[in-house]
C-alpha positions as CSV (number, residue, x, y, z in Angstrom):
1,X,51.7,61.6,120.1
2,X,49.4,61.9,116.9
3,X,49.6,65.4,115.7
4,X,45.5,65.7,116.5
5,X,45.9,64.8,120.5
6,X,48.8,67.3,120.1
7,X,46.6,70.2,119.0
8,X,44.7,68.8,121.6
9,X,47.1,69.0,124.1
10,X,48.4,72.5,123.4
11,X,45.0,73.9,124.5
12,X,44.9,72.2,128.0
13,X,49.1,73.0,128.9
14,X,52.1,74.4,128.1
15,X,54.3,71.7,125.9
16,X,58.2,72.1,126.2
17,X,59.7,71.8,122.9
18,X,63.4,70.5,122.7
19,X,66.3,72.7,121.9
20,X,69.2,73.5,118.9
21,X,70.2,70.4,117.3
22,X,73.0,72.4,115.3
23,X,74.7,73.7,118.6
24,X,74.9,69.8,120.1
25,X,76.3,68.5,117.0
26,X,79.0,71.0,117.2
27,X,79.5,70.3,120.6
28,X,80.2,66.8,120.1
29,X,83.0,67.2,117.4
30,X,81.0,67.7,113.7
31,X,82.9,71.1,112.8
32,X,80.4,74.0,111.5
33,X,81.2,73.7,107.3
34,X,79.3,70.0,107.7
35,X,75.9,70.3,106.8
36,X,74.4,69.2,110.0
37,X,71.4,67.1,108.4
38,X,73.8,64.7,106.6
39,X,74.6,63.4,110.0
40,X,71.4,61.4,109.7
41,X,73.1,59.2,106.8
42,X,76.4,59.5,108.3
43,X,76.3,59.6,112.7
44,X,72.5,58.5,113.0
45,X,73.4,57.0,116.8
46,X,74.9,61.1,117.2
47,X,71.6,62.3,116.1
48,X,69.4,59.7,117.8
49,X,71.5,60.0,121.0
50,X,71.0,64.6,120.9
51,X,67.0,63.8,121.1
52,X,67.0,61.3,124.0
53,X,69.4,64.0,126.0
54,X,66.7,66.9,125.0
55,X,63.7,64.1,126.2
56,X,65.6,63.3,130.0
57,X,65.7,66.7,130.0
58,X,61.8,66.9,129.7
59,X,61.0,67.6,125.9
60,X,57.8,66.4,124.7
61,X,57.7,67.7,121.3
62,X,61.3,67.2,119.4
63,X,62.1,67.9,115.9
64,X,63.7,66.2,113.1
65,X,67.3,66.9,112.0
66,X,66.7,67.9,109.1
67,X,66.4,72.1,108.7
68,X,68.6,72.4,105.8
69,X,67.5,69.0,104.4
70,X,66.8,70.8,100.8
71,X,68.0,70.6,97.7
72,X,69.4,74.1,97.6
73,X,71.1,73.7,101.0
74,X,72.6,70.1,99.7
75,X,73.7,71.0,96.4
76,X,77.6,72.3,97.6
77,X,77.8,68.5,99.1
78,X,78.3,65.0,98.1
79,X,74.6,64.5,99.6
80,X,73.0,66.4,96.7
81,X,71.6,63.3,95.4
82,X,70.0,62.4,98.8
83,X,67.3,64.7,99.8
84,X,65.2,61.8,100.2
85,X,67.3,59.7,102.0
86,X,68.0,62.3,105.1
87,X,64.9,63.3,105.6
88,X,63.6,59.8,105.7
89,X,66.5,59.0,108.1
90,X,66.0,62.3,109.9
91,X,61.9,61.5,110.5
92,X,63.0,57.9,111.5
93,X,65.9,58.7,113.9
94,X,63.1,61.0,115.8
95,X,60.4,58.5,115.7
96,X,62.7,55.6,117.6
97,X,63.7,57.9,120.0
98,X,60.1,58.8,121.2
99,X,57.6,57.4,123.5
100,X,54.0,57.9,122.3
101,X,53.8,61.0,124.4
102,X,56.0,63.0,122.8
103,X,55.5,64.5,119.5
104,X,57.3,64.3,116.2
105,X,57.9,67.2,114.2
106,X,59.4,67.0,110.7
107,X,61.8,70.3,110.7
108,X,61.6,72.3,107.2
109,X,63.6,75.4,106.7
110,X,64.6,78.8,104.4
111,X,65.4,77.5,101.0
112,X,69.0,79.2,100.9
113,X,70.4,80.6,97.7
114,X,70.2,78.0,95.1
115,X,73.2,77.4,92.7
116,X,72.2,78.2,89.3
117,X,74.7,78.0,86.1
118,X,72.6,80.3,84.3
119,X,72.8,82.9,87.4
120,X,69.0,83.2,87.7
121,X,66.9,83.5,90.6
122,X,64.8,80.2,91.3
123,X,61.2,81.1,90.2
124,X,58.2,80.1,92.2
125,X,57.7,77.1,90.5
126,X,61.1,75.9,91.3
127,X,61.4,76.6,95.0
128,X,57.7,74.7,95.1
129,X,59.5,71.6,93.5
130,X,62.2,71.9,96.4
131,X,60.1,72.4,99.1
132,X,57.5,69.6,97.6
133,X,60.6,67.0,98.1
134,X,61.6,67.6,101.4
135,X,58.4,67.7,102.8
136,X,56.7,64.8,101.1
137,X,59.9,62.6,102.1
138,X,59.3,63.6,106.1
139,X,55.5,63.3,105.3
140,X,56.5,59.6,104.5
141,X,58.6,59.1,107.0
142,X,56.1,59.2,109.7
143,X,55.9,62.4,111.6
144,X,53.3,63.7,113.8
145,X,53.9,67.3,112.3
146,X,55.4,69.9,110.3
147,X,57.7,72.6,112.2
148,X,58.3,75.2,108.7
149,X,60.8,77.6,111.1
150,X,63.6,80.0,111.1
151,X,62.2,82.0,107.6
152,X,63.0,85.6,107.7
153,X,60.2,86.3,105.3
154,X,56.5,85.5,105.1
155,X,56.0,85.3,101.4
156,X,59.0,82.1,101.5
157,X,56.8,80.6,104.5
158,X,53.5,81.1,102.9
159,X,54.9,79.0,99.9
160,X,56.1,76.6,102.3
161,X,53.0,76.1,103.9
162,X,50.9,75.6,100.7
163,X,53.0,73.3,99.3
164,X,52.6,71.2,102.8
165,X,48.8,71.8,102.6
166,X,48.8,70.6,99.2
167,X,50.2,67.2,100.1
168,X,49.2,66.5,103.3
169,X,46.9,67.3,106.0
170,X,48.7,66.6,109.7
171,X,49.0,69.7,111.9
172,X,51.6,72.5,110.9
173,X,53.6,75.2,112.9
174,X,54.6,77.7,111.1
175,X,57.4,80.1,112.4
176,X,59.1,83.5,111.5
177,X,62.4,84.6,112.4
178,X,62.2,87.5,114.7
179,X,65.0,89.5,113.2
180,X,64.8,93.4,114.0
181,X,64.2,94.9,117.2
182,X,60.7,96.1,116.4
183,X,58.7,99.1,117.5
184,X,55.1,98.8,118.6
185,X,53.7,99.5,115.0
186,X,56.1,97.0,113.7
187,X,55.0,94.3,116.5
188,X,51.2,94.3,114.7
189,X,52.0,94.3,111.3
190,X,54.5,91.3,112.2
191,X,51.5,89.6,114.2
192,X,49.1,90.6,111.5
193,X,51.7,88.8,108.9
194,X,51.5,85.6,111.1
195,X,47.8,85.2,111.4
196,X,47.3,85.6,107.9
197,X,49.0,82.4,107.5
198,X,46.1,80.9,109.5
199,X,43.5,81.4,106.8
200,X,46.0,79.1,104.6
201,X,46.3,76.0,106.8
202,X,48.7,76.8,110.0
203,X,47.6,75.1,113.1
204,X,49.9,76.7,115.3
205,X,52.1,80.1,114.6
206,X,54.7,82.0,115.9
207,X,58.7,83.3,116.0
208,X,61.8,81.8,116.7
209,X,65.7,82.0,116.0
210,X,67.2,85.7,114.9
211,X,67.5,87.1,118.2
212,X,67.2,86.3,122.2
213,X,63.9,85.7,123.6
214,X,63.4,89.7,124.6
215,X,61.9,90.7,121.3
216,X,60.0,87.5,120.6
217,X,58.3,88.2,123.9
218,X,57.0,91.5,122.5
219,X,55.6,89.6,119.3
220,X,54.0,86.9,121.3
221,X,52.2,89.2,123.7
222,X,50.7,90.9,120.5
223,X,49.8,87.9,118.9
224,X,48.0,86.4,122.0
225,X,46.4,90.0,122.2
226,X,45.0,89.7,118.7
227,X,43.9,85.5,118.2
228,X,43.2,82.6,120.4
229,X,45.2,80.2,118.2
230,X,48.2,78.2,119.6
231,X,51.4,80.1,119.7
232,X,54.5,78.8,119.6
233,X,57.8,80.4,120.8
234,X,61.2,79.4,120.3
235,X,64.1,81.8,120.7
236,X,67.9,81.5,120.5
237,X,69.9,81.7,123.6
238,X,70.7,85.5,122.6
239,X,72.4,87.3,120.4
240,X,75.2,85.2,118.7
241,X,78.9,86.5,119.0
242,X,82.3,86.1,117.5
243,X,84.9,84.8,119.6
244,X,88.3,83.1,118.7
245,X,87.1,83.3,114.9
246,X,83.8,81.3,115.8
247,X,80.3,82.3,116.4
248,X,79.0,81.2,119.9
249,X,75.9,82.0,122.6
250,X,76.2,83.3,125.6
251,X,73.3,84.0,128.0
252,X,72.9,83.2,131.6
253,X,70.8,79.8,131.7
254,X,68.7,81.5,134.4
255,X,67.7,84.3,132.5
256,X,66.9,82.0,129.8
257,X,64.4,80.0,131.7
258,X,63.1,83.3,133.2
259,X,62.1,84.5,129.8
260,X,60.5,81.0,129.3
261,X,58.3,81.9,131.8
262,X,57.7,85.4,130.1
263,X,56.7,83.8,127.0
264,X,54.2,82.0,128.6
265,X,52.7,84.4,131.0
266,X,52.4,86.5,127.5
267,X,50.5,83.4,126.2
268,X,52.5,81.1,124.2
269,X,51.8,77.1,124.2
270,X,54.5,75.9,123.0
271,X,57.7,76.7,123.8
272,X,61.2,75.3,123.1
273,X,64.9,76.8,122.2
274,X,66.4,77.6,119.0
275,X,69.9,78.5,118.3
276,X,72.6,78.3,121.3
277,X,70.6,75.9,123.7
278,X,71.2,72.9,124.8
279,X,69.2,69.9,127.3
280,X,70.5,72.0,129.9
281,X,68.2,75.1,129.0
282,X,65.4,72.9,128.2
283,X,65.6,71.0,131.7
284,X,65.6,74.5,133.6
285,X,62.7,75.2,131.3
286,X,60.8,71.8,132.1
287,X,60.9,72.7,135.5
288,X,59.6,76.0,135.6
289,X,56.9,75.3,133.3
290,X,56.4,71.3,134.7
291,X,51.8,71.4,134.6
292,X,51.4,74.7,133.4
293,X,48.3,75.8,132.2
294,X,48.1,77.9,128.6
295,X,47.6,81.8,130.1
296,X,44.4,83.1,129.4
297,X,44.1,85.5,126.7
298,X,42.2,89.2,126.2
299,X,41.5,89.8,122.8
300,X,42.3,93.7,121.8
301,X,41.5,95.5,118.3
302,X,44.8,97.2,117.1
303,X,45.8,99.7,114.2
304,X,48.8,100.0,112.1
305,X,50.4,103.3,112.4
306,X,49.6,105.5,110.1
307,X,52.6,107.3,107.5
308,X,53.6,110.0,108.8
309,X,53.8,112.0,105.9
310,X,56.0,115.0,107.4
311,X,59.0,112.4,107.3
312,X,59.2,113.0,103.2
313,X,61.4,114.6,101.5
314,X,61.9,118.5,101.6
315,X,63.9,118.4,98.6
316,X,63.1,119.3,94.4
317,X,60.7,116.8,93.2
318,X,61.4,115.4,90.4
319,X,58.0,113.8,87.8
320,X,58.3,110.4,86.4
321,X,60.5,110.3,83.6
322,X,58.4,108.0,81.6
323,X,56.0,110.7,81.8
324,X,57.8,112.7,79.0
325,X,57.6,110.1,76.8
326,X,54.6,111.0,74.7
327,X,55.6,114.6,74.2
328,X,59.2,114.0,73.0
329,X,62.5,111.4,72.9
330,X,64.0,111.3,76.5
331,X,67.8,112.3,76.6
332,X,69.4,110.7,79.3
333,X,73.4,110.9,79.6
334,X,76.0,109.3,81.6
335,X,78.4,110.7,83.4
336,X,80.8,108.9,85.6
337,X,81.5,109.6,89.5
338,X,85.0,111.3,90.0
339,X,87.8,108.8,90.8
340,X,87.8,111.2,94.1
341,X,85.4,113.3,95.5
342,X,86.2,116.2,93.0
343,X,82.7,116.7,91.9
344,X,83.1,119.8,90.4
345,X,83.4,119.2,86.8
346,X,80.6,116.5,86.9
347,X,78.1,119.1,88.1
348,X,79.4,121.8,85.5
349,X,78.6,119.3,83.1
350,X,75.2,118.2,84.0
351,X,74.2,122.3,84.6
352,X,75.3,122.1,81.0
353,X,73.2,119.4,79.6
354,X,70.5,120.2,81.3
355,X,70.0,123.6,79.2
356,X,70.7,121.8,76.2
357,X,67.7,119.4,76.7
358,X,69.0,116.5,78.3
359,X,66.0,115.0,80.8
360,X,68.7,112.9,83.3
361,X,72.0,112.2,83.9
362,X,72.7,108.7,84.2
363,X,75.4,108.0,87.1
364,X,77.3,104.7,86.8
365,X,78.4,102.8,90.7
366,X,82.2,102.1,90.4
367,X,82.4,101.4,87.0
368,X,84.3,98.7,85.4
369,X,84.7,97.7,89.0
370,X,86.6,100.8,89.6
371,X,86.9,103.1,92.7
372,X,84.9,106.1,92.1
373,X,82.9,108.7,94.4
374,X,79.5,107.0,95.4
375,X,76.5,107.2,93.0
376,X,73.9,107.9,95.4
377,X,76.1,110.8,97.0
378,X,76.6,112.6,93.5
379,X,73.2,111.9,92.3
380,X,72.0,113.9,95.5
381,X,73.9,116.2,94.9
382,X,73.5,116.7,90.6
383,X,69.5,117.0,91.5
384,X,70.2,119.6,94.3
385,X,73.0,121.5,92.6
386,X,72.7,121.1,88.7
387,X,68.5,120.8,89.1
388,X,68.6,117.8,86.7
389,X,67.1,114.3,87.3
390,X,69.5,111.6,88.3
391,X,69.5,108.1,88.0
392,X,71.7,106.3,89.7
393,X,72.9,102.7,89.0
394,X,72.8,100.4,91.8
395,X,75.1,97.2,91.3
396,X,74.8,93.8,93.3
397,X,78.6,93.8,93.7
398,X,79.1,95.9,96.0
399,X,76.8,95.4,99.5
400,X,75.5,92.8,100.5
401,X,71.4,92.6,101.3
402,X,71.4,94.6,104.5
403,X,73.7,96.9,102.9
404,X,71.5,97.2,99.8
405,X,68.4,98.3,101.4
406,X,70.1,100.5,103.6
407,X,71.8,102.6,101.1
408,X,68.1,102.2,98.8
409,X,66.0,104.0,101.8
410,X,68.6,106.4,102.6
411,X,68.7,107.4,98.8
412,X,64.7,107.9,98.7
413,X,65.2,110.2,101.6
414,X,67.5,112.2,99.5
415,X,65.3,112.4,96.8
416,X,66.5,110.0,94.3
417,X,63.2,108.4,92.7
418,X,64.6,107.2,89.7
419,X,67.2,103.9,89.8
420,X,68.8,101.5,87.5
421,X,69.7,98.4,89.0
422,X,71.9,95.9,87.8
423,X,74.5,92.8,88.8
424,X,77.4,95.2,88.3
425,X,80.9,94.1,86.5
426,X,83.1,91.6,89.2
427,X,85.9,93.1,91.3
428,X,88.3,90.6,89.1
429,X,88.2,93.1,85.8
430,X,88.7,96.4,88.5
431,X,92.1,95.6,89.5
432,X,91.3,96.8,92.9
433,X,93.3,95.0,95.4
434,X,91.8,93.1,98.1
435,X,88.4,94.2,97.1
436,X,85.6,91.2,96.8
437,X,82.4,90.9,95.2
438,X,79.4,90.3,97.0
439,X,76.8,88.9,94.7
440,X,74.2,88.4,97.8
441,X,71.9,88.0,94.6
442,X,71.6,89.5,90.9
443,X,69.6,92.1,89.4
444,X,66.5,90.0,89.5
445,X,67.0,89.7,93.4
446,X,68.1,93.9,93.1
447,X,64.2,94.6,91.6
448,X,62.7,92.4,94.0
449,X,64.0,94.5,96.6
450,X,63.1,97.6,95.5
451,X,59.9,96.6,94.8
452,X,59.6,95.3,98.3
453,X,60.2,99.1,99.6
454,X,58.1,100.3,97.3
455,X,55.2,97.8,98.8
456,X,56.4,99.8,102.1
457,X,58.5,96.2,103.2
458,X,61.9,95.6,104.0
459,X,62.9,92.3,102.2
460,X,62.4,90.6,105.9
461,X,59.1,91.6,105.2
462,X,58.5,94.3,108.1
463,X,57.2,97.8,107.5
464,X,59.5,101.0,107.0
465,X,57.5,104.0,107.9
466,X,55.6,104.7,104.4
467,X,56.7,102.9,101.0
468,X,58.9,104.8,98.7
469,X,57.9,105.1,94.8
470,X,60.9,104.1,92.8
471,X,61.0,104.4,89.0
472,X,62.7,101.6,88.4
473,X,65.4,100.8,85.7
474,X,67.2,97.9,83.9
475,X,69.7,96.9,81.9
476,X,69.1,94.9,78.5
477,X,72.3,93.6,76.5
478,X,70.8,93.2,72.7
479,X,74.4,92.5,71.9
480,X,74.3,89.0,72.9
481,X,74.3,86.1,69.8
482,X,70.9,85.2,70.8
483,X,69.1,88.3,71.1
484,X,66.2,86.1,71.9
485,X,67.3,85.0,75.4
486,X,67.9,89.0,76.0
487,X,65.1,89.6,75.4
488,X,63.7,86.7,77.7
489,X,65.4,87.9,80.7
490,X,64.4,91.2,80.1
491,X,60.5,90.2,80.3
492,X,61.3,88.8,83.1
493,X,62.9,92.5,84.6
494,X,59.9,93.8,83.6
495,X,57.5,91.2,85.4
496,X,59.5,91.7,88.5
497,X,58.7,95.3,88.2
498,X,61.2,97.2,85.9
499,X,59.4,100.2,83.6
500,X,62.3,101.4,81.4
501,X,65.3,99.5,80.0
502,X,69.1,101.3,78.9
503,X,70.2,99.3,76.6
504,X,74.2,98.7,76.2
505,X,76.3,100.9,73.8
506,X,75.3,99.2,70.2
507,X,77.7,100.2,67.3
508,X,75.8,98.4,64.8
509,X,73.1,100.2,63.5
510,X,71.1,96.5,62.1
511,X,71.2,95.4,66.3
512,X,69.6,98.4,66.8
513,X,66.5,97.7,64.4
514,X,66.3,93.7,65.8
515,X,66.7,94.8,68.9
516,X,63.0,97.8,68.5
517,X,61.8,95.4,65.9
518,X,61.6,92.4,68.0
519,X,60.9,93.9,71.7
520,X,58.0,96.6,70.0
521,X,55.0,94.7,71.6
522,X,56.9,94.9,75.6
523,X,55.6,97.3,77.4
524,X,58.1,98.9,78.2
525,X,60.6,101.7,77.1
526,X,64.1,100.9,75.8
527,X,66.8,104.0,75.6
528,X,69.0,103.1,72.9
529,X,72.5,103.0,74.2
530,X,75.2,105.1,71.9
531,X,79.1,106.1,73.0
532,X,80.8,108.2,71.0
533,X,84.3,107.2,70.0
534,X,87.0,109.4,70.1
535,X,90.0,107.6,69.1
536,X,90.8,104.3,66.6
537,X,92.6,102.9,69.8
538,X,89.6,103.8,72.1
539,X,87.5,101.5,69.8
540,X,89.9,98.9,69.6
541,X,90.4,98.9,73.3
542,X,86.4,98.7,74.3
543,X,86.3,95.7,71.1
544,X,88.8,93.5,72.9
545,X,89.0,94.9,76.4
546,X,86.2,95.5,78.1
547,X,82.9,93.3,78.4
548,X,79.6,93.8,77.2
549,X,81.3,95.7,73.6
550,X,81.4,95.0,70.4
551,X,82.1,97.1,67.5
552,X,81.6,95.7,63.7
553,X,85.0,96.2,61.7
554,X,83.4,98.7,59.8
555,X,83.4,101.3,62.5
556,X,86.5,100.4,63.9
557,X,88.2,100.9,60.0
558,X,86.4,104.3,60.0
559,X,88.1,105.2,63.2
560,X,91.5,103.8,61.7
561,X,90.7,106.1,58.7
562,X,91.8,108.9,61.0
563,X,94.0,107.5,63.4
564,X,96.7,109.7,65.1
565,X,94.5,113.0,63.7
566,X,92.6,113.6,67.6
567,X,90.4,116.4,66.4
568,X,89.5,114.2,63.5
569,X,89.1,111.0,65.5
570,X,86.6,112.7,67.7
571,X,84.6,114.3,65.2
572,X,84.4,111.0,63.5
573,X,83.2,109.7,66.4
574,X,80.6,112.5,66.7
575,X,79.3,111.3,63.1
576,X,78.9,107.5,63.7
577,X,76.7,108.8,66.6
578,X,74.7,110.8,65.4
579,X,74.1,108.1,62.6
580,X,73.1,105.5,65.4
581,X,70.9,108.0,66.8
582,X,69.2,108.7,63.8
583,X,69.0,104.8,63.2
584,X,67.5,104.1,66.4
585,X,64.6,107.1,66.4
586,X,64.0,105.9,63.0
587,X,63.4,102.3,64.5
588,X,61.3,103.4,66.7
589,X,63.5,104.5,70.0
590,X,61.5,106.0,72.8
591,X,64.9,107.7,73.9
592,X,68.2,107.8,73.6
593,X,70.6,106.7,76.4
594,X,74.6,108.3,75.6
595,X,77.2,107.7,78.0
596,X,79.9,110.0,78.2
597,X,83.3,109.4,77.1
598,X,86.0,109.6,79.9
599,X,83.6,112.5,80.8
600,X,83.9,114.6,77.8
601,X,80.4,116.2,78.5
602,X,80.9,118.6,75.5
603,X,81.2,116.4,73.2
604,X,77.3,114.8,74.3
605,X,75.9,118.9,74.4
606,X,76.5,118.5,70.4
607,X,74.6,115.4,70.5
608,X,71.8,116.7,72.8
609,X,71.2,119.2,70.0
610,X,71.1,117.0,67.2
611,X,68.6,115.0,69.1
612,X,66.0,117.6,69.8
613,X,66.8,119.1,65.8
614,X,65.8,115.8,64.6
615,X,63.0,115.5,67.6
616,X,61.1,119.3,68.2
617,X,59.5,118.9,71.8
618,X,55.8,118.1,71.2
619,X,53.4,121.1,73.0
């Protein structure tokens, strides 16, 4: 069936889509760490022999194997090389298997997390390029259609679907993953996000995968209540779970079918299964739905809920840091989280620093990959307590995405409007045992988040009440051999949506006047980072233990000078700072950024006062 008498067709009845190819391969032996598509090189007759069991079964629309036919998706296999080649295969398997009544539909999917040496995030250029080859090869391969399905966001679909508009011009479906249970607010902005992709080329839209068919229901009956385009509806059996260390779908095949009916009634005119079903489902579906009309459709104006602005914060608020900038150097210190949950010196210390003009404390997240109190819990409680800004670090290591954005909103509930985000050291340096490093993505990913929630979006791309206003923070290493690249990655930061920059600890006061000399056109504010020392064995420790320092011999034979002498070793770690500091304001440093040594907060007080002697408070 061409893919114009399919758009055709949609309008007059209800088409039954096929079912999960994924669940059948399993079924038949291919074990779940195979990337199902490469069956189309390897079991084609498997593959071929899935979509004539889904047609008996009364399919009329079936879709390629070949979801996670990308070059992200194939890079961990020995198929890498053969984007091409699958989908090719994929689009060809389908088309021998059909009668000219049925329709074709080459299957794109998500991108996945690509593999990158360089541990960068793919640009928008380069997940283009990847979508560009898969679809062009299933363009060429012969299919009626384009089924771009499964993506939890619409930002990743809408590239998807301009790429395929920019190449070719047969009918697209385009479907989001219906991932949260949704409230009614959420159900239009999620229809509203779907239509939009209309204006950009869609044919047909609607939801499928994530969840069982109960909450795609609710999103098709708002969609069919707000356009009179073709829906499509495709949900998994239900809600996966883990039994016997596997993931598997259970749902009575009744109920299944019942909610087929559902789904059309609420007016979708297309429906199939995604994850979990089988020829089975689609047969029982056939048969309920065998010459049914499309449902007709009232059309409805609806509103987004408005923010309800009495959910904000009761707590002190705190102005934009930046803000300060033009009047005098910002002071921000770091102390670090107790190795327990005794606070109490930590909040002594920032009461402290506070009255001797430091703007913020800093708080590091398990530092060094080391168990310490949480960040977001102390920095609550140093705002609330000590009445001094904090901003908390927020590493990559730790949580993974859902994790992240959790612990984000719940820390602009408490207050917390000022974040540094970064990738975080690996568990492997910690020494923690049995701990593992999550990595979901890097501190590019990190901003993209927050920016996300600051938009008023999850990163799935639905609404969370009213968007939060995050100052957000970075980290820039101008200790690196080619400062240059730095400085590359941090432009990038910035682009994403960074608007200040703490630098590391630099010992060596010419890295200091590179690093203002050759980033003084950015936009954006760097805080000069600056340890004291306190011991020759502290500074040889950090120079050969612990990544991300360097000292120059110089310093490390002035702290030798007075090794064994602690008073001395301090106080001549007290003057190297205060010669850094001097270097960097001289150089043009908007602020100075200190971190604490082993929380010897006294020692920074007689820093914060050399600071505001060398820089009087502009009125």
């Amino acid at each position: 069936m061409q893919g114009k008498q399919f758009l055709e067709e949609l309008k007059e009845r209800i088409i039954i889509g096929d079912g999960a190819m994924g669940t059948m391969l399993h079924e038949k032996g291919v074990p779940w760490e195979i990337n199902f598509d490469t069956m189309n090189l390897m079991q084609p007759e498997l593959v071929k022999s899935i979509h004539l069991e889904y047609i008996a079964a009364g399919a009329q629309f079936i879709e390629t194997n070949t979801f996670g036919a990308n070059a992200n998706k194939l890079a961990a296999t020995e198929f890498s090389k053969k984007v091409r080649e699958i989908n090719l295969a994929g689009g060809k398997i389908a088309r021998e298997s059909v009668n000219s009544n049925i329709a074709v539909a080459g299957s794109v999917g998500p991108l996945g997390k690509p593999r990158l040496e360089n541990g960068e995030s793919q640009g928008e250029e380069e997940k283009a390029a990847v979508f560009q080859e898969q679809i062009q090869a299933l363009r060429d391969s012969g299919v009626d259609l384009l089924i771009l399905e499964s993506f939890p966001t619409a930002d990743e679909l809408l590239l998807a679907l301009r790429v395929a508009r920019s190449i070719t011009e047969i009918p697209i479906i385009c479907q989001l993953a219906v991932l949260d249970r949704l409230d009614p607010s959420q159900e239009i902005w999620a229809a509203k996000q779907l239509l939009e992709l209309i204006t950009y080329g869609a044919d047909c839209i609607g939801g499928n995968c994530g969840s069982g068919p109960a909450y795609l229901i609710k999103i098709i009956q708002r969609l069919s209540q707000m356009t009179d385009f073709p829906i499509s509806a495709f949900p998994n059996l239900s809600f996966p779970q883990y039994i016997n260390g596997r993931y598997v779908y259970i749902s009575d095949p009744n109920y299944f079918a019942e909610s087929a009916v559902k789904l059309a009634d609420s007016g979708a005119n297309l429906i199939g299964g995604c994850c979990g079903t089988t020829p089975h489902h689609i047969r029982l579906i056939s048969q309920k739905l065998k010459d049914r009309k499309p449902s007709p459709r009232i059309l409805v104006e609806f509103s987004e809920k408005k923010h309800d602005d009495s959910l904000k914060s009761t707590l002190p608020s705190f102005p934009n840091l930046l803000e300060k900038i033009n009047k005098k150097k910002i002071i921000v210190i770091e102390l670090d989280p107790p190795r327990g949950i005794g606070y109490g010196e930590v909040l002594e210390g920032a009461r402290s620093l506070a009255k001797e003009g430091a703007d913020a404390i800093s708080i590091a997240e398990n530092p060094l990959a080391s168990i310490r109190m949480s960040a977001f819990a102390l920095g609550y409680l140093v705002q609330k307590e000590a009445g001094i800004l904090a901003v908390p670090h927020c590493t990559c290591r730790d949580r993974n995405l859902l994790g992240q954005q959790s612990e984000l909103m719940g820390a602009w509930a408490l207050g917390l409007n000022h974040i540094l985000l970064i990738t975080g050291d690996p568990t492997s340096i910690g020494g923690a045992l049995g701990c593992s490093s999550v990595f979901d993505t890097n501190s590019y990913g990190l901003i993209e988040m927050a920016v996300k929630l600051n938009q008023g979006i999850n990163i799935a791309g639905n609404p969370i009440a009213y968007p939060t206003n995050f100052i957000i923070g970075c980290a820039f290493n101008p200790n690196k051999i080619n400062m240059d690249a730095e400085i590359k990655r941090l432009k990038k930061k910035m682009n994403l949506g960074a608007k200040f920059a703490q630098s590391q600890i630099v010992y060596d006061p010419e890295k200091i006047k590179e690093m203002y000399a050759k980033t003084k056109e950015l936009e954006i504010p760097i805080f000069c980072g600056i340890m004291p020392l306190i011991s020759y064995r502290n500074a040889e420790f950090l120079h050969n233990e612990v990544p991300g320092f360097s000292i120059p011999e110089e310093v490390r034979r002035r702290m030798k000078n007075v090794e064994g002498e602690k008073e001395k070793g301090i106080q001549e770690g007290i003057k190297i700072s205060r010669e850094l500091i001097e270097t960097a304001l001289e150089a043009g440093a908007p602020g100075i950024y200190m971190v604490t040594p082993f929380n010897k907060w006294r020692i920074m007080a007689e820093l914060c006062r050399h600071i505001r002697a060398l820089t009087p408070v502009a009125k």
